[in-house]
C-alpha positions in Angstrom: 1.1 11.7 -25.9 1.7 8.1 -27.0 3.0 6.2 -23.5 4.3 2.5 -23.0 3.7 1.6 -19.1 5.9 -1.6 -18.2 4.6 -3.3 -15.6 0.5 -3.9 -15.0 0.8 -4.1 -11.2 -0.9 -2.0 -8.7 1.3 1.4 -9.9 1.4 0.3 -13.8 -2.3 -0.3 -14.1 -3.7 2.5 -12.0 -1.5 4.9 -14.2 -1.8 3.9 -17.0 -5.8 4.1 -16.5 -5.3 7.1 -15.7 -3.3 8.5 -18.0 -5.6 7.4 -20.7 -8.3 9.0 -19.1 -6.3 12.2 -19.3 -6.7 11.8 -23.2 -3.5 9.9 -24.0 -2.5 7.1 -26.0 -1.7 4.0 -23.3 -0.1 0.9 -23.8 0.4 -1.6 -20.9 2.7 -4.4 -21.1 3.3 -7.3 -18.8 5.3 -10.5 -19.5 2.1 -12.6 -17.5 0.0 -13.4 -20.7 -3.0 -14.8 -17.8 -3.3 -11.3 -16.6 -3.2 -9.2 -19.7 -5.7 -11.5 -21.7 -7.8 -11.2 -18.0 -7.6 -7.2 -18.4 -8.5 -7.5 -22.0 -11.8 -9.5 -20.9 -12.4 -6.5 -18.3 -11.3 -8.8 -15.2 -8.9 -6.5 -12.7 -6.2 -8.3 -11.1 -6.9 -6.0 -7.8 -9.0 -4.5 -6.1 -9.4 -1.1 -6.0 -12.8 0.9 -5.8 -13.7 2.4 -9.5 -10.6 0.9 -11.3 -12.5 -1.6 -13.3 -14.8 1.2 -14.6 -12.1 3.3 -15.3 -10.4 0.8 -17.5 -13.5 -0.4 -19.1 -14.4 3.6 -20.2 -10.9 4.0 -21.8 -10.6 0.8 -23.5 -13.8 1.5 -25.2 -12.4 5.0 -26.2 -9.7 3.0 -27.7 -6.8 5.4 -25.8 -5.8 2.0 -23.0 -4.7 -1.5 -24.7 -2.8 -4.3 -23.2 0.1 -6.3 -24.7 2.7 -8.4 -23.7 5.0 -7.2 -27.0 7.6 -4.9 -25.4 9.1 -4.3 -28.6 6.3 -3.1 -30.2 4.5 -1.2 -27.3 8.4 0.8 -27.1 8.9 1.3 -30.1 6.8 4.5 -31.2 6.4 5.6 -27.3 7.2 9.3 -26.2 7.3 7.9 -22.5 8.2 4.8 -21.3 6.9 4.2 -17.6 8.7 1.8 -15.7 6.1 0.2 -13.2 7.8 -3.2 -11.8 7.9 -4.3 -8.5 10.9 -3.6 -6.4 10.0 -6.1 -3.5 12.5 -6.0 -0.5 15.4 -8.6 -1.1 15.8 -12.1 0.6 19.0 -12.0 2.8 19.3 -8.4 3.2 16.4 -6.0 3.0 17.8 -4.0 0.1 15.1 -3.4 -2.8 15.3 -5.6 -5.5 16.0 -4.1 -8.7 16.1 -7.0 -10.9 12.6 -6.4 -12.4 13.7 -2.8 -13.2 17.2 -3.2 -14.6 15.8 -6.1 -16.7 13.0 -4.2 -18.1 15.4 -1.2 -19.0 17.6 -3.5 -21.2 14.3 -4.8 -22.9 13.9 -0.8 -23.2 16.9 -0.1 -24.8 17.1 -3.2 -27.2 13.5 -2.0 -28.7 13.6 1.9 -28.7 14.2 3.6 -32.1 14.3 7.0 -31.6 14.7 9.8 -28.9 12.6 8.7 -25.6 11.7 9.3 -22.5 12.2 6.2 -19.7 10.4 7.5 -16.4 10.8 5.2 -13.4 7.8 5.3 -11.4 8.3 2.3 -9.2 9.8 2.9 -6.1 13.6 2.7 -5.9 16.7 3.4 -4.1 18.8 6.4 -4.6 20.8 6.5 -7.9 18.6 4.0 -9.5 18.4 6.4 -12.0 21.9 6.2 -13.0 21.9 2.9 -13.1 19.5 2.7 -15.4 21.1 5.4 -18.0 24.1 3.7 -17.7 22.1 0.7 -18.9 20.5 2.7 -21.3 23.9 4.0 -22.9 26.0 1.2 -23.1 23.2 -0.6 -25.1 21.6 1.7 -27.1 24.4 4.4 -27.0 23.6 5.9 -30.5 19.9 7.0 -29.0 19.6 9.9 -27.0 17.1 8.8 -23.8 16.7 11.0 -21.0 16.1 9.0 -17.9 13.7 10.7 -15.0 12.4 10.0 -11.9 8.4 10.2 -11.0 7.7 8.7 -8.1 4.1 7.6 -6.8 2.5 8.6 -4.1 -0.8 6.5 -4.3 -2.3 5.3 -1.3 -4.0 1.7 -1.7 -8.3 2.0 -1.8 -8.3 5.8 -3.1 -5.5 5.6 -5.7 -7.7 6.6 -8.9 -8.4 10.4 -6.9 -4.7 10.3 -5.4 -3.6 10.4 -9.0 -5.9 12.9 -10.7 -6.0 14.7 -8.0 -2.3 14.7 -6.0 -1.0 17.1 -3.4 2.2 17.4 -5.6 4.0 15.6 -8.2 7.7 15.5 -8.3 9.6 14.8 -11.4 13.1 14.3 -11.1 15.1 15.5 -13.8 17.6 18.4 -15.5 16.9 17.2 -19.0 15.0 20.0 -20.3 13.4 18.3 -23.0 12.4 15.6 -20.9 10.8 18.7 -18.8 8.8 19.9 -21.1 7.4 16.1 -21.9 6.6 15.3 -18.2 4.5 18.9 -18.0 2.7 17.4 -21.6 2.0 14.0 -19.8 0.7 15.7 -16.4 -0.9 18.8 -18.5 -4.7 18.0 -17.6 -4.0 18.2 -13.9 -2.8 22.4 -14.2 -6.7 22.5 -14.1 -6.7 21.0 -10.9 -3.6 23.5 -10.1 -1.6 20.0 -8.9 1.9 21.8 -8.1 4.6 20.3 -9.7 8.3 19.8 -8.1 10.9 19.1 -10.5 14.4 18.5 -8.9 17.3 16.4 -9.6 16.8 12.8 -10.2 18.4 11.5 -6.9 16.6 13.9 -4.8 13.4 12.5 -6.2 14.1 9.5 -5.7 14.9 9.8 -2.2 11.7 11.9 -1.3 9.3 9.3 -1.8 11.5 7.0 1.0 11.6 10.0 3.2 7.3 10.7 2.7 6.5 7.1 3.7 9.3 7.3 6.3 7.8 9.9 7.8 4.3 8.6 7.7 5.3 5.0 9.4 6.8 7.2 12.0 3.4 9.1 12.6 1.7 5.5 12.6 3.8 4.8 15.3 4.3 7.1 17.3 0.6 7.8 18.2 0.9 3.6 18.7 3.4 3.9 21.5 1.4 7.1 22.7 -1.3 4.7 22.5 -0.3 2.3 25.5 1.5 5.0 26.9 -2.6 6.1 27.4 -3.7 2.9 28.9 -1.0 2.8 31.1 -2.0 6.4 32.7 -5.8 6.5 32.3 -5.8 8.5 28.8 -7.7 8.8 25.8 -5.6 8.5 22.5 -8.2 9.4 20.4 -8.4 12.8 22.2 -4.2 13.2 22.3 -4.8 12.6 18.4 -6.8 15.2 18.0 -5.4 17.7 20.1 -2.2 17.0 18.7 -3.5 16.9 15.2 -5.3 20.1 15.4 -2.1 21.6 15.4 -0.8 22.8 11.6 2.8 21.8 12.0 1.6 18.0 13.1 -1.4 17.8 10.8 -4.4 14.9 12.0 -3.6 12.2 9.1 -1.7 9.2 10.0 -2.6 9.6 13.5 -5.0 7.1 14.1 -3.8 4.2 17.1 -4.1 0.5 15.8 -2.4 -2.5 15.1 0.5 -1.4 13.1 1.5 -0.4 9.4 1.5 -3.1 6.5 1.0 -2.9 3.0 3.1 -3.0 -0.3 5.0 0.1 0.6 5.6 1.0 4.1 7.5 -2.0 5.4 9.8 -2.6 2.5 10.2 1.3 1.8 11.4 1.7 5.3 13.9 -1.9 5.4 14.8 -0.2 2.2 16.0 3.6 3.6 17.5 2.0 6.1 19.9 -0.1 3.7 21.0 3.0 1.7 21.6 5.1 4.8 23.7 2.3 5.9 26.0 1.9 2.6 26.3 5.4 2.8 27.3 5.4 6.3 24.4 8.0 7.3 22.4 5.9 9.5 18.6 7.1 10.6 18.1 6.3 13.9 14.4 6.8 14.3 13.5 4.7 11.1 15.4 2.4 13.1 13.4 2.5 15.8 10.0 2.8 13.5 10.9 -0.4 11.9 11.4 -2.6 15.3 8.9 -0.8 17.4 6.2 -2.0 14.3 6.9 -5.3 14.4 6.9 -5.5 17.9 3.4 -3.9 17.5 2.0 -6.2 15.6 3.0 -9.2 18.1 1.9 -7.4 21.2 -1.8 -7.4 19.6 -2.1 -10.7 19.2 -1.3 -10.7 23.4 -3.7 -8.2 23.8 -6.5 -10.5 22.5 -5.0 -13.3 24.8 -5.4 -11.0 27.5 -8.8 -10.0 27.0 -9.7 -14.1 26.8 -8.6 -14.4 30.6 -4.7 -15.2 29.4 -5.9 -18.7 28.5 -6.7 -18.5 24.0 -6.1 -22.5 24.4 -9.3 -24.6 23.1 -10.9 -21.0 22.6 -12.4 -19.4 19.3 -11.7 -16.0 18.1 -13.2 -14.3 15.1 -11.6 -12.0 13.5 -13.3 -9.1 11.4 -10.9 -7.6 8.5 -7.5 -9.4 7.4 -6.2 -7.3 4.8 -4.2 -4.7 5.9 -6.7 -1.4 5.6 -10.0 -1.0 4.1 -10.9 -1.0 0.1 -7.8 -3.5 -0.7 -7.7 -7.3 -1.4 -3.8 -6.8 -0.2 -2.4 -8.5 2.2 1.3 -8.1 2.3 2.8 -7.6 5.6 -1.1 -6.8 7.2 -0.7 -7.0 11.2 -3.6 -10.1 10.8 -0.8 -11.8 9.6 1.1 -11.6 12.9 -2.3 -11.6 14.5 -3.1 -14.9 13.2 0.0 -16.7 14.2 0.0 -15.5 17.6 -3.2 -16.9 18.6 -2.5 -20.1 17.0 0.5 -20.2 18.8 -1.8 -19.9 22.0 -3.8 -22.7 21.3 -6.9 -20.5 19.8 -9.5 -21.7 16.7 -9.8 -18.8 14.5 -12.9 -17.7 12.1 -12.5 -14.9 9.7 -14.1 -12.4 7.2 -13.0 -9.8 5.0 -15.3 -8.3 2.3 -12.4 -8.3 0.1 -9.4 -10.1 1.3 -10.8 -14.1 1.7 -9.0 -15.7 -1.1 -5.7 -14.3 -0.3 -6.3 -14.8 3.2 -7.3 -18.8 2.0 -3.6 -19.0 0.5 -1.9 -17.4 3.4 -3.4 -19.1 6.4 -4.8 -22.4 5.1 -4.9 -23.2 9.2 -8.1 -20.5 9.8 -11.8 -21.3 8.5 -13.2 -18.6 6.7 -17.2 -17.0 6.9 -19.6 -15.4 4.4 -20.2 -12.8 7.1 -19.3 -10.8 10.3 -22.3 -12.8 12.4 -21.5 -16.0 10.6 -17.6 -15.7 11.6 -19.0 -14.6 15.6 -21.1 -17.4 15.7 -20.2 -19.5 18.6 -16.8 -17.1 19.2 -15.3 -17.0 22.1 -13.7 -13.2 21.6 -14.4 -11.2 18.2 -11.7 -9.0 17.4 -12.1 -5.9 14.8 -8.9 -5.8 12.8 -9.3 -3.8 9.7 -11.7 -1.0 9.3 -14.0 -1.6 7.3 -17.2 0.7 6.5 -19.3 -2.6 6.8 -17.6 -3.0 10.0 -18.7 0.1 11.5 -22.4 0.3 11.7 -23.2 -3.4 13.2 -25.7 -4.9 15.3 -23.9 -4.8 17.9 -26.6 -6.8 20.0 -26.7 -9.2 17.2 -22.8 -10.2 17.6 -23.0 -10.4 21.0 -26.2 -12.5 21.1 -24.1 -15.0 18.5 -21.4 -15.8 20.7 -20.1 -17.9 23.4 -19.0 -15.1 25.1 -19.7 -11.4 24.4 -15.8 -10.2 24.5 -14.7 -7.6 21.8 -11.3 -6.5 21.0 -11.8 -3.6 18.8 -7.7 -2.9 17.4 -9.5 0.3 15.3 -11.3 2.0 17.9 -14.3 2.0 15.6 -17.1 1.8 19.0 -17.8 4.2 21.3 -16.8 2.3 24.7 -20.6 2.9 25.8 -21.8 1.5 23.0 -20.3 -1.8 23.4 -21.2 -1.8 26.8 -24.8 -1.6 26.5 -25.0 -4.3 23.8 -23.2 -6.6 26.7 -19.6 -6.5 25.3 -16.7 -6.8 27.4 -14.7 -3.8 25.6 -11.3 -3.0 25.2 -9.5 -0.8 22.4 -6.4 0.6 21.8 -5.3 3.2 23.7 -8.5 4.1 25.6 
């Protein structure tokens, strides 16, 4: 299959990797000329583990290219993916569609024939009929069925989220464009990937109602969290032996700092918007969405706390900044929150993150950045474990304590036994234990 991916972001580029690799023809545009000649010369504008392999195999093979001709890359396509961004909206909270209705009219002004226009970046319900209607009114003489794929890739293990998916839902009663979507996602019957087609609003919706749900896990097991330090618990035991149960399932149960990321926060503001304009409000996204920010504030506190109340004068290294583990992305990650907190208290701040530094440089110009976990405790007051890491979890635990001013950890991942803390001379707390 000959496919046009718009959009060489996080979704576009992974896909369309992907998608290559499945044996097809892929083309992926972006209007940045910097980043497409950068992908040409090999250099990823992400991170993500085994991406830049993946591109480099299938580039070689000659089935992945990079343009930023629209025209052309439409032209001769039998699937056009569109992969924008649909970042929430200043003022209001409401995704942003501009990226996506712009790139449909660019669509329709270059097709020539019959195609297929899959949107798989994330948008409100009836996006889809927006963009038909878009479709039409240009390009009227063209038959173009419009379809719905949403992605469900999670940010660090996207490559085997896509080739090797719990489901993939296609949205769509065209039956042609059926029977292209099952040619495009062909290679993974091997895998036996089920495949949900439904109607194009319905899919649209269930990737807002999976990463609802998933936020709400994330905090719940938060507020269950103190809810355990306030009575003497252990939420790592609640977690499992509420997760051992089939109907609750263990993922997404893990106490910490909070959600962030590219999807959950703006995916949530953004089910909360439609529910609104269709006067069918949902309460406990509601109530996901305020308790989260909340979250993120109150951990800040908690590392004031564990510095006597007093952060003023004090310096606090923090271990991880982006917002989970194998990502340089930093979008809405609780160190963010962290961060300003603690300056707001008065405290100096050292920080490192295998992956996240330069982002982290642009974002919070105010904190000094280290080459290394020891070299960010050195001299610390308090070191604080925000993001977990692999390289986070197995160190010398001795070592950091011996390198500070004052042997105080705030670990917001639960990655140490309490014990072992102890015995290397920390003054411990966690979350929820």
């Amino acid at each position: 299959m000959r496919i046009t991916m718009i959009g060489s972001g996080y979704v576009g580029l992974v896909s369309g990797a992907c998608f290559s690799d499945f044996g097809h023809d892929v083309i992926c545009v972006d209007k940045d000329a910097t980043k497409i000649e950068a992908l040409k010369a090999g250099r990823m504008p992400i991170y993500e583990p085994g991406l830049d392999g993946l591109v480099a195999a299938n580039v070689a093979a000659g089935r992945l290219t990079f343009t930023t001709d629209l025209p052309e890359a439409v032209a001769s396509a039998d699937a056009i993916f569109i992969a924008v961004g649909t970042p929430s909206r200043r003022g209001d909270g409401h995704a942003d569609l501009t990226y996506v209705f712009a790139a449909t009219r660019e669509i329709a002004a270059a097709i020539t024939g019959p195609t297929v226009v899959v949107t798989k970046s994330t948008v409100p319900v009836g996006t889809g009929d927006k963009v038909e209607a878009i479709l039409r009114e240009v390009r009227p003489e063209i038959a173009v069925a419009v379809v719905s794929n949403p992605e469900f890739l999670r940010e660090g293990a996207a490559i085997g989220d896509f080739k090797r998916p719990d489901r993939i839902v296609i949205g769509t009663d065209d039956p042609q464009a059926q029977v292209v979507m099952r040619e495009i996602y062909r290679p993974l019957f091997l895998n036996e990937s089920p495949i949900l087609f439904t109607g194009r609003r319905t899919a649209e919706l269930i990737k807002y109602a999976a990463n609802a749900f998933l936020a709400t896990k994330i905090t719940f097991i938060n507020e269950i969290a103190d809810l355990c330090e306030a009575v003497g618990a252990n939420v790592q035991d609640v977690s499992r032996g509420i997760g051992l149960d089939n109907r609750i399932g263990s993922k997404f149960l893990h106490a910490g700092p909070g959600y962030g990321g590219s999807c959950f926060p703006k995916d949530t503001l953004a089910l909360l918007k439609t529910a609104e304009d269709h006067d069918s409000p949902v309460r406990i996204v509601e109530a996901v969405v305020k308790v989260n920010d909340s979250r993120k504030r109150a951990m800040g506190r908690k590392v004031i706390n564990a510095l006597g109340g007093d952060a003023r004068g004090k310096t606090v290294a923090l271990l991880g900044l982006t917002f989970k583990p194998n990502t340089d992305d930093m979008r809405d990650a609780p160190s963010l929150a962290i961060v300003q907190s603690l300056l707001d208290a008065g405290a100096r701040i050292r920080a490192y993150d295998p992956e996240g530094m330069a982002a982290a440089k642009a974002l919070m110009p105010e904190i000094n950045l280290a080459d290394d976990a020891y070299e960010a405790a050195q001299g610390a007051d308090a070191v604080v474990i925000v993001t977990e890491w692999d390289i986070f979890r197995a160190l010398d635990l001795k070592r950091l304590a011996s390198a500070m001013a004052a042997p105080v950890m705030v670990d917001l991942r639960n990655i140490y036994p309490i014990a072992d803390a102890a015995r290397a001379g920390f003054t411990y707390s966690s979350v929820g234990r």
